[in-house]
TORDOTI-714463 format. One line per field, with one value per atom (N, C-alpha, C, CB): residue number from 1; atom name; y, z, x. Coordinates in steps of 0.05 Angstrom, whole numbers, always signed. Atoms other than C-alpha are relative to their C-alpha. Glycine has a CB too. Example, Ala and Ser with C-alpha at 12.3 -4.5 7.8 and 13.67 -1.06 7.14 Angstrom:
<rs>
i <- (1,1,1,1,2,2,2,2)
at <- (N,CA,C,CB,N,CA,C,CB)
v <- (-24,-90,+24,+1,-24,-21,+22,+9)
w <- (+0,+156,+0,+25,-1,+143,+14,-29)
u <- (+18,+246,+18,-20,-16,+273,-15,+9)
</rs>
This chain:
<rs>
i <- (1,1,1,1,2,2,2,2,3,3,3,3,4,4,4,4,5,5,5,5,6,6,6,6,7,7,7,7,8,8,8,8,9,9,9,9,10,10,10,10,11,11,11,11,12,12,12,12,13,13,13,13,14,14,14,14,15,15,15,15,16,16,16,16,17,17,17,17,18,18,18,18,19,19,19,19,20,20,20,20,21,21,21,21,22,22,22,22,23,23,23,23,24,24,24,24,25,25,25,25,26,26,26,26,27,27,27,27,28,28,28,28,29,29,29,29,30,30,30,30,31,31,31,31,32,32,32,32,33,33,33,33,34,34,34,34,35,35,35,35,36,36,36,36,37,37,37,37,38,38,38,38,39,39,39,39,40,40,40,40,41,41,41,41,42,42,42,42,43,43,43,43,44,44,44,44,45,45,45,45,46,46,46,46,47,47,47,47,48,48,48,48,49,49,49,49,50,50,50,50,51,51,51,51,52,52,52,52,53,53,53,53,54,54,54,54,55,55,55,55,56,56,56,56,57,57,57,57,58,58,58,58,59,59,59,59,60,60,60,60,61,61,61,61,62,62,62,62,63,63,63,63,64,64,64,64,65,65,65,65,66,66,66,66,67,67,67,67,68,68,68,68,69,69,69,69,70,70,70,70,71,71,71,71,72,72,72,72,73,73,73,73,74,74,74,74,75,75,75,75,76,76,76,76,77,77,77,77,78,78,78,78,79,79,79,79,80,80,80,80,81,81,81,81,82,82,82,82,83,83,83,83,84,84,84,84,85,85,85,85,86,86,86,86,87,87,87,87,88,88,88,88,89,89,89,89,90,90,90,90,91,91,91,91,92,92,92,92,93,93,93,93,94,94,94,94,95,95,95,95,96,96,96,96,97,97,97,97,98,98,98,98,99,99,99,99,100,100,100,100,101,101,101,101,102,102,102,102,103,103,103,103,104,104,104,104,105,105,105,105,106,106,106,106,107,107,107,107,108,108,108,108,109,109,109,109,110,110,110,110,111,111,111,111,112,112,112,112,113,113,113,113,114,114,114,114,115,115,115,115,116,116,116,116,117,117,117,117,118,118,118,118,119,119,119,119,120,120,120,120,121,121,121,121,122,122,122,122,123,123,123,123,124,124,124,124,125,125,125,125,126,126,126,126,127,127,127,127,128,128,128,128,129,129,129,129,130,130,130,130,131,131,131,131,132,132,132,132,133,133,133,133,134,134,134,134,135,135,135,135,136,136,136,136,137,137,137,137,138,138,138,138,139,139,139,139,140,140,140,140,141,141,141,141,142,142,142,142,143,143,143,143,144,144,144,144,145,145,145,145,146,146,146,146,147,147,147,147,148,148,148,148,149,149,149,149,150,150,150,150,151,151,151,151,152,152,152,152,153,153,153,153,154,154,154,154,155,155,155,155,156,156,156,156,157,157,157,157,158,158,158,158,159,159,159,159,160,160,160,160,161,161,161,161,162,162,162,162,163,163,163,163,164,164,164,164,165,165,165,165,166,166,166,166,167,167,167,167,168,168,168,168,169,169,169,169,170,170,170,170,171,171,171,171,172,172,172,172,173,173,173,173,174,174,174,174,175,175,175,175,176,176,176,176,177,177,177,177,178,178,178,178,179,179,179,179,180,180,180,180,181,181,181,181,182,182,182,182,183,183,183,183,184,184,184,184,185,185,185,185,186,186,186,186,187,187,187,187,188,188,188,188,189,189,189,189,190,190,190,190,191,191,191,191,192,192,192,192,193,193,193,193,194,194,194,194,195,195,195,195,196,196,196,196,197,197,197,197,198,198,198,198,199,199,199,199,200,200,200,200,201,201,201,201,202,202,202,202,203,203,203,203,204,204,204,204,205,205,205,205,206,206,206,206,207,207,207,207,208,208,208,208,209,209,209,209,210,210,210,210,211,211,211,211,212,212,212,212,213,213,213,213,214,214,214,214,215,215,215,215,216,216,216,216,217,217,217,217,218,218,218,218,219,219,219,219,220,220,220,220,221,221,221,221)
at <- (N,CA,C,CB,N,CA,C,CB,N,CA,C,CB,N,CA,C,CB,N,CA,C,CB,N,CA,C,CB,N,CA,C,CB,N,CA,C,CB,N,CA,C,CB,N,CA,C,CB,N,CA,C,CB,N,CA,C,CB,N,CA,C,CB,N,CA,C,CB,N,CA,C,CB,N,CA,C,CB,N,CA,C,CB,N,CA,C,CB,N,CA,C,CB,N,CA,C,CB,N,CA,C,CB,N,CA,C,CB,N,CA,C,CB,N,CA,C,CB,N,CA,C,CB,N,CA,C,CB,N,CA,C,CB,N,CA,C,CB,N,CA,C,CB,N,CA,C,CB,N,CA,C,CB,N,CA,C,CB,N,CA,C,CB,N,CA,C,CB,N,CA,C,CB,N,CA,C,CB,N,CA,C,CB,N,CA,C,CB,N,CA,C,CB,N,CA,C,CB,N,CA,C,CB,N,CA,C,CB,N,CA,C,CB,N,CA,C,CB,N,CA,C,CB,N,CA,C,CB,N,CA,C,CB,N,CA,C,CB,N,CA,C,CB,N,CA,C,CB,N,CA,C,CB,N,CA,C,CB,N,CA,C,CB,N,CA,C,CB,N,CA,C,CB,N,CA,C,CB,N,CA,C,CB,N,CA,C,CB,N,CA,C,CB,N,CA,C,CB,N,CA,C,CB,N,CA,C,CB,N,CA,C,CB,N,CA,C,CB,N,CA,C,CB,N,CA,C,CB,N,CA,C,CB,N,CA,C,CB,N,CA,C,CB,N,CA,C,CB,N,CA,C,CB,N,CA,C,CB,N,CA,C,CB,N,CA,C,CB,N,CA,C,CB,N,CA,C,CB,N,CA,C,CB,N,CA,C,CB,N,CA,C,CB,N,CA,C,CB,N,CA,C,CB,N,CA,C,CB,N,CA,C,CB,N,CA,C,CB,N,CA,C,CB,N,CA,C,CB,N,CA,C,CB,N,CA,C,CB,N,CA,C,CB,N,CA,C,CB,N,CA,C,CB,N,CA,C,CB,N,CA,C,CB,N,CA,C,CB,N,CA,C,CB,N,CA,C,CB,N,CA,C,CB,N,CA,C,CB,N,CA,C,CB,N,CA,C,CB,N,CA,C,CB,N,CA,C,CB,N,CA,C,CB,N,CA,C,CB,N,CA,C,CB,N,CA,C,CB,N,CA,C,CB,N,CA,C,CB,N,CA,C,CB,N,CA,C,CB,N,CA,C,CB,N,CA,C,CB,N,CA,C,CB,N,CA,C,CB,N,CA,C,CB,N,CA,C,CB,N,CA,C,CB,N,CA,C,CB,N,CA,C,CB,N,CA,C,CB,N,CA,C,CB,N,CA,C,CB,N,CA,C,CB,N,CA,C,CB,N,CA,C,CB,N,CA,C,CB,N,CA,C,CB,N,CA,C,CB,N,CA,C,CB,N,CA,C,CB,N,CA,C,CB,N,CA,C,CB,N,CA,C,CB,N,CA,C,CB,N,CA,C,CB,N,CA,C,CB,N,CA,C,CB,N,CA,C,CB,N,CA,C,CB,N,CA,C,CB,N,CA,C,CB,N,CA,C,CB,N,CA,C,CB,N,CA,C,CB,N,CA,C,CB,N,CA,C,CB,N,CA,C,CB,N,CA,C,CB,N,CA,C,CB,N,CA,C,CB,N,CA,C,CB,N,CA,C,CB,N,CA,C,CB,N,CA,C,CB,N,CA,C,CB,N,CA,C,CB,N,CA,C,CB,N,CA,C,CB,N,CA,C,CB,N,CA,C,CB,N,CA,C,CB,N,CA,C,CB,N,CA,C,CB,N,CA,C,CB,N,CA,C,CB,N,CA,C,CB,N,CA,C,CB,N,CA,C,CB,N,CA,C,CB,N,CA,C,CB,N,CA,C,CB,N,CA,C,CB,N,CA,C,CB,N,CA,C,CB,N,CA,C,CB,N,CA,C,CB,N,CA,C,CB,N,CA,C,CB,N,CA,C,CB,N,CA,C,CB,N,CA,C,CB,N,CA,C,CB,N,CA,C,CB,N,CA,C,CB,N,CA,C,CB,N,CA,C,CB,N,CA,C,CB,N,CA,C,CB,N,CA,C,CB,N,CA,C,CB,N,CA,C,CB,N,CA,C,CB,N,CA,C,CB,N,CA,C,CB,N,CA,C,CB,N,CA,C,CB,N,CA,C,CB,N,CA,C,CB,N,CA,C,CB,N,CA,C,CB,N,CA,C,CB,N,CA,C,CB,N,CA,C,CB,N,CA,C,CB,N,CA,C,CB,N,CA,C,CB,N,CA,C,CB,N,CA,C,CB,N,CA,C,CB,N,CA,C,CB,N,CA,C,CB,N,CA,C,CB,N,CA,C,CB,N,CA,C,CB,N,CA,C,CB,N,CA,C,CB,N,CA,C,CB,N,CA,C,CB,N,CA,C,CB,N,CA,C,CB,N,CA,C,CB)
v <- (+1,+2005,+6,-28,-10,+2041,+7,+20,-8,+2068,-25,+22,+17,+2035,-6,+1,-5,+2063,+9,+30,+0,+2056,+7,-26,-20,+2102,+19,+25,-19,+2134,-10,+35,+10,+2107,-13,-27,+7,+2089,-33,+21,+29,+2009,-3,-19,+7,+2028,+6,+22,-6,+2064,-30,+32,+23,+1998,-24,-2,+20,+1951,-1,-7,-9,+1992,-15,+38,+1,+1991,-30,+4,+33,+1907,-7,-13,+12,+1895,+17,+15,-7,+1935,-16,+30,+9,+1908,-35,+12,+28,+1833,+2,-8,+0,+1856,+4,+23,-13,+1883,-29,+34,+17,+1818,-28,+3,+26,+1767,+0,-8,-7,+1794,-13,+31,+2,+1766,-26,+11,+34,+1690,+5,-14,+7,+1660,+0,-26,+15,+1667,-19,-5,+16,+1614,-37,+14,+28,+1545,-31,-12,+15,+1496,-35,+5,+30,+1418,-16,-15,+15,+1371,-25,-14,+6,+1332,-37,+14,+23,+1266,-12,-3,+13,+1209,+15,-27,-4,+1234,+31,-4,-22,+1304,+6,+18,+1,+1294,-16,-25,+18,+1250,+20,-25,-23,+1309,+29,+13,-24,+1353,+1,+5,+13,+1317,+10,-32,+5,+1313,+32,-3,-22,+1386,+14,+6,-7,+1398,-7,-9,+4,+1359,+13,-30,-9,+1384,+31,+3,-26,+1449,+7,+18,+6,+1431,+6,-30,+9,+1403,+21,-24,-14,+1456,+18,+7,-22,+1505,-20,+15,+7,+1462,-27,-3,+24,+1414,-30,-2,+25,+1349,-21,-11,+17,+1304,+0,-9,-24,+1346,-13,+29,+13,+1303,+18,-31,-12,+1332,-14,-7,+12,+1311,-19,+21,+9,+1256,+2,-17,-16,+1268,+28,-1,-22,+1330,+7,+6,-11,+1364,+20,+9,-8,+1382,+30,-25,-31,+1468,+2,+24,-15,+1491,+8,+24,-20,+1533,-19,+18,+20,+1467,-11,-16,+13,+1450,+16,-7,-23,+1513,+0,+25,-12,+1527,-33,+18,+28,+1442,+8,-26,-6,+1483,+2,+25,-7,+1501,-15,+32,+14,+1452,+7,-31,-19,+1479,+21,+12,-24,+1546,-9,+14,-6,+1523,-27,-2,+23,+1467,+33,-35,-27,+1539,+7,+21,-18,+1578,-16,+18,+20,+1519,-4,-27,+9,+1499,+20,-22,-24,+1571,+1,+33,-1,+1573,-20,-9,+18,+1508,+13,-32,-5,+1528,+16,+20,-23,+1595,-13,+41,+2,+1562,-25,-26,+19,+1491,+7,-29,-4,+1516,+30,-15,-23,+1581,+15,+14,-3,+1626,+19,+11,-19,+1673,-7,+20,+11,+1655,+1,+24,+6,+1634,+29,-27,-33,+1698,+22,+9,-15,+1741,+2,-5,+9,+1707,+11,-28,-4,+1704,+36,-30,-31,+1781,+5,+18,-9,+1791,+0,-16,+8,+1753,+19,-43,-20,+1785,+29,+1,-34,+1857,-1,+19,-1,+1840,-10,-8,+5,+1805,+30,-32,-21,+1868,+25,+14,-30,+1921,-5,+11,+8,+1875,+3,-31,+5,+1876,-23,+18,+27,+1807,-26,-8,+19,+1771,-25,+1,+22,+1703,-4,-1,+7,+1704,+17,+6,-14,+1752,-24,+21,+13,+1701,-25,-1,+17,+1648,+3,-7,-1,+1665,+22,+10,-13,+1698,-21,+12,+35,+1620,-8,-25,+5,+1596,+13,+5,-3,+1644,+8,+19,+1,+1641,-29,+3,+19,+1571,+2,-14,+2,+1584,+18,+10,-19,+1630,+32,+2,-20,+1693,+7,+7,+4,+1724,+27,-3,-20,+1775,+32,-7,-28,+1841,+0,+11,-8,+1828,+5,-28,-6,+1817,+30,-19,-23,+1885,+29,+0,-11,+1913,-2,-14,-2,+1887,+22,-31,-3,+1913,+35,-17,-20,+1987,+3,-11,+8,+1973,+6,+13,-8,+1995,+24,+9,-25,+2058,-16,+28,+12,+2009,+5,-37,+1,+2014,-25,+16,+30,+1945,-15,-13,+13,+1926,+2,+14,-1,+1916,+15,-44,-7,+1950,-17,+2,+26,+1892,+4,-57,-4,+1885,+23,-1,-30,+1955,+1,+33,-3,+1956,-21,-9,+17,+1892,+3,-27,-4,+1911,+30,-5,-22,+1978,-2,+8,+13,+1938,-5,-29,+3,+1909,+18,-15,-17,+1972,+13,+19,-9,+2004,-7,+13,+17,+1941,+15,-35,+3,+1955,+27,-4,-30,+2027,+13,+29,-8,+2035,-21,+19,+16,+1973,-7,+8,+12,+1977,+2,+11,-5,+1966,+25,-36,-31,+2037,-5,+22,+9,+2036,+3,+14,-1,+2052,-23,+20,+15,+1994,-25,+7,+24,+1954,-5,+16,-3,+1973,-13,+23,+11,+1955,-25,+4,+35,+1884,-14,+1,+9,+1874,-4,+24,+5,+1874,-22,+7,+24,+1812,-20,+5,+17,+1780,-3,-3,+7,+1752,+12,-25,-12,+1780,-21,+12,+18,+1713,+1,-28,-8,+1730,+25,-7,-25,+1800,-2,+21,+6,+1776,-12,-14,+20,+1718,+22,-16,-14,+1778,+20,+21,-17,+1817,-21,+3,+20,+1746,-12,-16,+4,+1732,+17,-9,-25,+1800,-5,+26,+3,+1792,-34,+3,+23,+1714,+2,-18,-13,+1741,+15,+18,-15,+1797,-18,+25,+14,+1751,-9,-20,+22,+1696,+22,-22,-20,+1764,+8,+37,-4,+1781,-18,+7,+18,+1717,-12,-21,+6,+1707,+16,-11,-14,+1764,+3,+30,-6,+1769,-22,+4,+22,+1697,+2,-16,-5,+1716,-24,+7,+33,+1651,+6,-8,-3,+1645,-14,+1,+12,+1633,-33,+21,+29,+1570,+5,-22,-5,+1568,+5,-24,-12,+1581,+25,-23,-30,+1639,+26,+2,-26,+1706,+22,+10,-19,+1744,+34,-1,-27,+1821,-5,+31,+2,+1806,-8,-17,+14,+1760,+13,-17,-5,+1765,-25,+13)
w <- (+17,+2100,+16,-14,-12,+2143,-11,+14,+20,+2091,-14,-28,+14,+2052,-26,+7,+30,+1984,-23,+2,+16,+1929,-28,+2,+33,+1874,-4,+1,+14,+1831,+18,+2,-13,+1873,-22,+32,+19,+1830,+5,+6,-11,+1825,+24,-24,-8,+1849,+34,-17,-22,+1915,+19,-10,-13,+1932,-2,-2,-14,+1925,+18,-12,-24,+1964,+31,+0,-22,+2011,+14,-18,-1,+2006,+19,-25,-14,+2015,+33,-26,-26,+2086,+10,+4,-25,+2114,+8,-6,+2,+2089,+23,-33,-19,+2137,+27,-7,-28,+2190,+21,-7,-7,+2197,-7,-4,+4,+2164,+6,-28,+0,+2178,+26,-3,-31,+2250,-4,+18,-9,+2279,-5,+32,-7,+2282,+34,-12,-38,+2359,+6,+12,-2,+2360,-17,+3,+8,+2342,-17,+36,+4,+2305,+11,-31,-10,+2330,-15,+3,+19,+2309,-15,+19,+22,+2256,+8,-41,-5,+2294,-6,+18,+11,+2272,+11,+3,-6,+2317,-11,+31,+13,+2295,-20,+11,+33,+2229,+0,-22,+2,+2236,+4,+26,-13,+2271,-24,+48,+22,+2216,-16,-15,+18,+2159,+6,+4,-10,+2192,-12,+46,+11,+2192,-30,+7,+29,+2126,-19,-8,+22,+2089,+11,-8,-10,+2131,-21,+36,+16,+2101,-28,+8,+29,+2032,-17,-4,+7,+2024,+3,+14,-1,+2048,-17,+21,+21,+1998,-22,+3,+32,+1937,-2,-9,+8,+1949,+12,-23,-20,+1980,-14,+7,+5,+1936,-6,-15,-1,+1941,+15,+13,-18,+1965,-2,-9,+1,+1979,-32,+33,+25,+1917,+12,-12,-13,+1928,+7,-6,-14,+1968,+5,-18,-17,+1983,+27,-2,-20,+2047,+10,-6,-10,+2098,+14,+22,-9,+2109,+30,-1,-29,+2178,+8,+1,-15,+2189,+19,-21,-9,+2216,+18,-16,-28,+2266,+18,-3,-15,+2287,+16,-19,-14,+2310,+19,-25,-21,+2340,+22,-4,-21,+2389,+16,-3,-20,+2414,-13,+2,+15,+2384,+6,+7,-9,+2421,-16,+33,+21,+2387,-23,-8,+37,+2320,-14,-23,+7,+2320,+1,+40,+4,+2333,-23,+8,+23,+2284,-31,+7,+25,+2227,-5,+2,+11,+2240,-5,+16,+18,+2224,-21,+12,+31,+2163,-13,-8,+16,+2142,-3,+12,+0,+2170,-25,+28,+22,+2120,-30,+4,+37,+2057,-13,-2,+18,+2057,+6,+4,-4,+2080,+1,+31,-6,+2085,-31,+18,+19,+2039,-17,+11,+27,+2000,-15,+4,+30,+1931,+8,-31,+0,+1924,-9,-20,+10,+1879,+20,-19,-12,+1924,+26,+3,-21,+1990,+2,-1,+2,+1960,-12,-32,-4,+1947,+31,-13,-25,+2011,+20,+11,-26,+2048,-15,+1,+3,+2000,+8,-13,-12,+2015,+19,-4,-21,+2079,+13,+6,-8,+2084,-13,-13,+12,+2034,+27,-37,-24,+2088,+23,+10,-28,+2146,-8,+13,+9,+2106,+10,-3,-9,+2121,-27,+14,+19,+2077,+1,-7,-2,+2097,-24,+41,+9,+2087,-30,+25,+23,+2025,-32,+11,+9,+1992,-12,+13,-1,+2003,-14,+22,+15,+1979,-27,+23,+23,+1920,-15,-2,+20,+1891,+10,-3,-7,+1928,-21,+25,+11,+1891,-28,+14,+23,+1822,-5,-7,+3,+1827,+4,+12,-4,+1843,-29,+31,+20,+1784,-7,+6,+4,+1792,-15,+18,+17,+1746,+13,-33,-16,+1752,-6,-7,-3,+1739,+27,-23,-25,+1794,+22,+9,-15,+1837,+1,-7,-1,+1815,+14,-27,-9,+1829,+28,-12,-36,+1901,+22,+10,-13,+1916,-3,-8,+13,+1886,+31,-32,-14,+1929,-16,+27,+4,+1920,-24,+28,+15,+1879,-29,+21,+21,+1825,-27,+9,+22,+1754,-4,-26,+4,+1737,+2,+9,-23,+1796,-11,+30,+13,+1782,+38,-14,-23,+1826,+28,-8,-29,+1883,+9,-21,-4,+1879,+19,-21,-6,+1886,+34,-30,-30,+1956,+24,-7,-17,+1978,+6,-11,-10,+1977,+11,-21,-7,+2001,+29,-10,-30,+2062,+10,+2,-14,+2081,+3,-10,-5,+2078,+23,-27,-25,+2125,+27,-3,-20,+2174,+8,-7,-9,+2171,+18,-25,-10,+2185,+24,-37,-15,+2229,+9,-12,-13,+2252,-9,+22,+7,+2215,-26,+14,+28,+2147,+0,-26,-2,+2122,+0,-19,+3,+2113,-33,+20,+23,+2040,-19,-1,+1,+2032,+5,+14,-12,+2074,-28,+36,+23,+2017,-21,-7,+28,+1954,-2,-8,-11,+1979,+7,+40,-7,+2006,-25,+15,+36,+1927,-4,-28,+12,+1922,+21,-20,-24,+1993,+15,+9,-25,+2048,+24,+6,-24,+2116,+15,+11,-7,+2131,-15,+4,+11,+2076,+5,-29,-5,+2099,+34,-4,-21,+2173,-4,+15,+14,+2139,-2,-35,+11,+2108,+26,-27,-30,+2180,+6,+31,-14,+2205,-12,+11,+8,+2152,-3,-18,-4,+2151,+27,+6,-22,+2219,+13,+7,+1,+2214,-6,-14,+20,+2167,+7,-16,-17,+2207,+24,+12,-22,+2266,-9,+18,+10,+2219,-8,-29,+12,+2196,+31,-24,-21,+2268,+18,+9,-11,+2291,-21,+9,+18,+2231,-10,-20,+7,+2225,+33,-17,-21,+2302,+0,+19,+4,+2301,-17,-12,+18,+2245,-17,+14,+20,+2202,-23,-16,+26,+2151,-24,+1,+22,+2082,-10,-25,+12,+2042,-19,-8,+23,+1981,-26,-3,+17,+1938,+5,-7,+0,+1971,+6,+17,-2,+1955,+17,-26,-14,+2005,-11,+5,+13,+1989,-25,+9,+37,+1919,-14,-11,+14,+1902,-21,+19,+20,+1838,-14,-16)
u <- (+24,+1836,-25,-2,+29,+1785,-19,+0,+26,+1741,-13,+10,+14,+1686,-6,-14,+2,+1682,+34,-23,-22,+1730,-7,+12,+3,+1697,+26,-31,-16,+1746,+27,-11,-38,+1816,+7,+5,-22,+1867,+6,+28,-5,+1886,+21,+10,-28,+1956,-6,+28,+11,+1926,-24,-16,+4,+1879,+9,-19,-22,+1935,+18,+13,-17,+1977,-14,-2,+26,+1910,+1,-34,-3,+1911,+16,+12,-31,+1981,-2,+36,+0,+1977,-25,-1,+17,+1921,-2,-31,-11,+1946,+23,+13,-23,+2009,-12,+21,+6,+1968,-17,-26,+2,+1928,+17,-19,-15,+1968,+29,-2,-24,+2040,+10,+2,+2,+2039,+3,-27,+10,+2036,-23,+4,+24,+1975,-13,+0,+7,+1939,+4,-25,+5,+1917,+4,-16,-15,+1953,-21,+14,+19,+1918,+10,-6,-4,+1910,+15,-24,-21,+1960,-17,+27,+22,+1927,+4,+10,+1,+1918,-18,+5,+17,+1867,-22,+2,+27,+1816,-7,-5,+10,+1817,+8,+2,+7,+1828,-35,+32,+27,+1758,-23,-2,+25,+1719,+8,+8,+5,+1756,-16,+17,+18,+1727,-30,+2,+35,+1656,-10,-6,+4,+1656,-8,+18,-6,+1680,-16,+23,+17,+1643,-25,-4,+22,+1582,-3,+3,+8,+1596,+0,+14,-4,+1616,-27,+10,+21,+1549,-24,-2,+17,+1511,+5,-5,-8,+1548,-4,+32,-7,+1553,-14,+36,+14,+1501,-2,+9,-1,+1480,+15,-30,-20,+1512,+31,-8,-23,+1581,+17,-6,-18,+1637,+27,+5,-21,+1708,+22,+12,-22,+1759,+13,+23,-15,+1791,+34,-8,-27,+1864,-4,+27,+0,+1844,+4,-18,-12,+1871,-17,+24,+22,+1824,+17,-15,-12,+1836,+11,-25,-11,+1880,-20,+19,+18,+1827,-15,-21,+15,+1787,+12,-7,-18,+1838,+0,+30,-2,+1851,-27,+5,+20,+1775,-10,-28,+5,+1774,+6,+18,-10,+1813,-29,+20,+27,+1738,-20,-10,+18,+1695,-33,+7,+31,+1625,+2,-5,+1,+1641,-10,+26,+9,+1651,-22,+39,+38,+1589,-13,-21,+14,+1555,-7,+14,-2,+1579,+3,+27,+6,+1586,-25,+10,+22,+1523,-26,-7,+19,+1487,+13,-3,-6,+1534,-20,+33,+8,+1503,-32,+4,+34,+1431,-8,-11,+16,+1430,+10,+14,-15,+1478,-30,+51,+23,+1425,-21,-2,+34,+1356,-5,-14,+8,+1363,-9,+23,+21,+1310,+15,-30,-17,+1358,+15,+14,-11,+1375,+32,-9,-27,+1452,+13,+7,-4,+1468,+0,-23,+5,+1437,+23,-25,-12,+1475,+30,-4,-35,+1548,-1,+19,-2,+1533,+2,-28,+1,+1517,+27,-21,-32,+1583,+18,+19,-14,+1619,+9,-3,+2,+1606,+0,-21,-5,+1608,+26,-17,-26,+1678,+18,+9,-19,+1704,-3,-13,+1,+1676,+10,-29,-9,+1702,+29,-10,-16,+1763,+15,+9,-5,+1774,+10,-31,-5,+1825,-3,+18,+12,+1810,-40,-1,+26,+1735,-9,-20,-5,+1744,+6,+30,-9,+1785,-15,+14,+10,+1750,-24,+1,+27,+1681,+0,-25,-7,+1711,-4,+27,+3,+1720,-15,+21,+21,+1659,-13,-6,+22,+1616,+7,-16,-4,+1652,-17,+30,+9,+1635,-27,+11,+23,+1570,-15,-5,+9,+1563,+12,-26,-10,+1590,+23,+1,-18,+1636,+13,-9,-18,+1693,-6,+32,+8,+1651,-13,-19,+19,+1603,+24,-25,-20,+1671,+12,+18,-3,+1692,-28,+8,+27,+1616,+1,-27,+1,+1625,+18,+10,-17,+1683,-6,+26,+16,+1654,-18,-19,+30,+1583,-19,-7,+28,+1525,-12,-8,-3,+1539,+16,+21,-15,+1571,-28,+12,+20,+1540,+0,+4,+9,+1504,-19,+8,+20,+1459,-26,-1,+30,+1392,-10,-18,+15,+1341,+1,-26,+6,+1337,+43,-17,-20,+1411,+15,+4,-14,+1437,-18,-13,+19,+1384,+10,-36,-4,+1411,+34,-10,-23,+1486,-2,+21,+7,+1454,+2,-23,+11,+1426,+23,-20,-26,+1493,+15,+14,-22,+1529,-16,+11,+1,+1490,-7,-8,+1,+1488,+29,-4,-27,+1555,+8,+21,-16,+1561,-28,+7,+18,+1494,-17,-13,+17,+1471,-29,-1,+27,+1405,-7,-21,-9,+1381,-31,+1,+14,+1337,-19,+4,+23,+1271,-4,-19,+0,+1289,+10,+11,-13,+1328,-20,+21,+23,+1278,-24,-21,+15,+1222,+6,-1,-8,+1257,-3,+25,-9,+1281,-34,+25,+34,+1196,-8,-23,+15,+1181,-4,+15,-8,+1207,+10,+21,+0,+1216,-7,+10,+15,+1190,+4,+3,-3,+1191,+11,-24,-34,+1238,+15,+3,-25,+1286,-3,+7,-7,+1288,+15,-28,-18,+1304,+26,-13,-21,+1346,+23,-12,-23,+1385,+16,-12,-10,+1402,+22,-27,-16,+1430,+17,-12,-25,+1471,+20,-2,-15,+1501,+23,-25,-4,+1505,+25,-33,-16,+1546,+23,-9,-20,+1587,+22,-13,-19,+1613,+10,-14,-25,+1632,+14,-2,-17,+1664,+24,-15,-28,+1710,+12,-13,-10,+1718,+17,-16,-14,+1746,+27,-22,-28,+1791,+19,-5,-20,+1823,+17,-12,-6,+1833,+17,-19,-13,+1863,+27,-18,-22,+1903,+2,+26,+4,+1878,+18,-37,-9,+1925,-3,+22,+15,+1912,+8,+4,-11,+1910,+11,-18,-11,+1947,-24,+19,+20,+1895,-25,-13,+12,+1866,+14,-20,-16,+1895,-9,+3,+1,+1866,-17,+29,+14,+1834,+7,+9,-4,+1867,-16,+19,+12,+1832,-24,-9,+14,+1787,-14,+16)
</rs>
């Protein structure tokens, strides 16, 4: 799945597309082994977890009860300095950070679909249903920027991420549109989540995180 655009491809050609690149990262072991789920790091899992729960879905946002705290959280205990890092810019941009929710879960999106990163694909597929999104915009993402739908701001802001992705910078045409209506800290804001985004796809596809049972991976819808 090297390319970026999926105008006019046939369904049967980007499932084909899916299913290989689900084999290419998920088909394998995992690298990296996750911690055996003993009191203490089940305790520092938790911590995490809810840490991030809350920053996605709100401060009073508890886990369900019996719920089963994700692999993925053991797995990265393996380095606990890292992933205080990298958790705690997720949290920084999901609870304080200045770009609308809508806007945001566009953003990871199009940025896990171009990283082609089934983990983080998956995952913020049901994150940002729950947050609102429904299953055209999911088809619009997966499209980009050239999708019929977007509103002016929109169409500029999955504009911006595509060509973080493919040139490191966003245009100055791109830059413009998005100034209508944002600050010159949600326009940085939007570089560094781009920019979060792509590592969190770089370390989990490299890892080879495998899914939970409820996330289907590029499928997902």
């Amino acid at each position: 799945m090297a390319d970026s655009g999926n105008e006019g491809k046939p369904q049967s050609a980007l499932d084909a597309e899916i299913e290989a690149r689900h084999t290419e990262v998920l088909g394998h072991p995992q690298r990296m082994a996750p911690l055996e789920r003993t009191a203490e790091a089940e305790a520092m899992a938790v911590a995490y977890w809810r840490k991030l729960r809350r920053s996605i879905y709100g401060e009073d946002d508890t886990p369900p009860a019996g719920a089963k705290i994700p692999e993925i959280h053991f797995t990265m205990l393996r380095c606990p300095e890292l992933w205080e890092c990298i958790s705690g810019l997720s949290v920084q941009l999901s609870s304080r950070g200045q770009i609308p929710v809508r806007d945001r879960e566009l953003v990871i999106l199009r940025t896990g679909w171009l990283c082609r990163a089934p983990f983080e694909w998956g995952e913020h597929v049901r994150i940002g249903r729950l947050l609102g999104l429904d299953g055209s915009d999911i088809e619009r993402i997966i499209e980009g920027s050239t999708a019929q739908g977007w509103s002016e701001h929109e169409r500029a802001l999955l504009q911006a991420v595509e060509e973080l992705h493919a040139d490191a910078m966003i245009s100055d045409q791109s830059w413009a549109v998005l100034s209508r209506k944002w600050s010159d800290t949600q326009l940085f804001e939007l570089a560094v989540l781009v920019g979060q985004f792509t590592t969190v796809a770089y370390w989990q596809n490299s890892l080879r995180v495998p899914l939970g049972g409820d996330n289907a991976g590029l499928a997902a819808r």
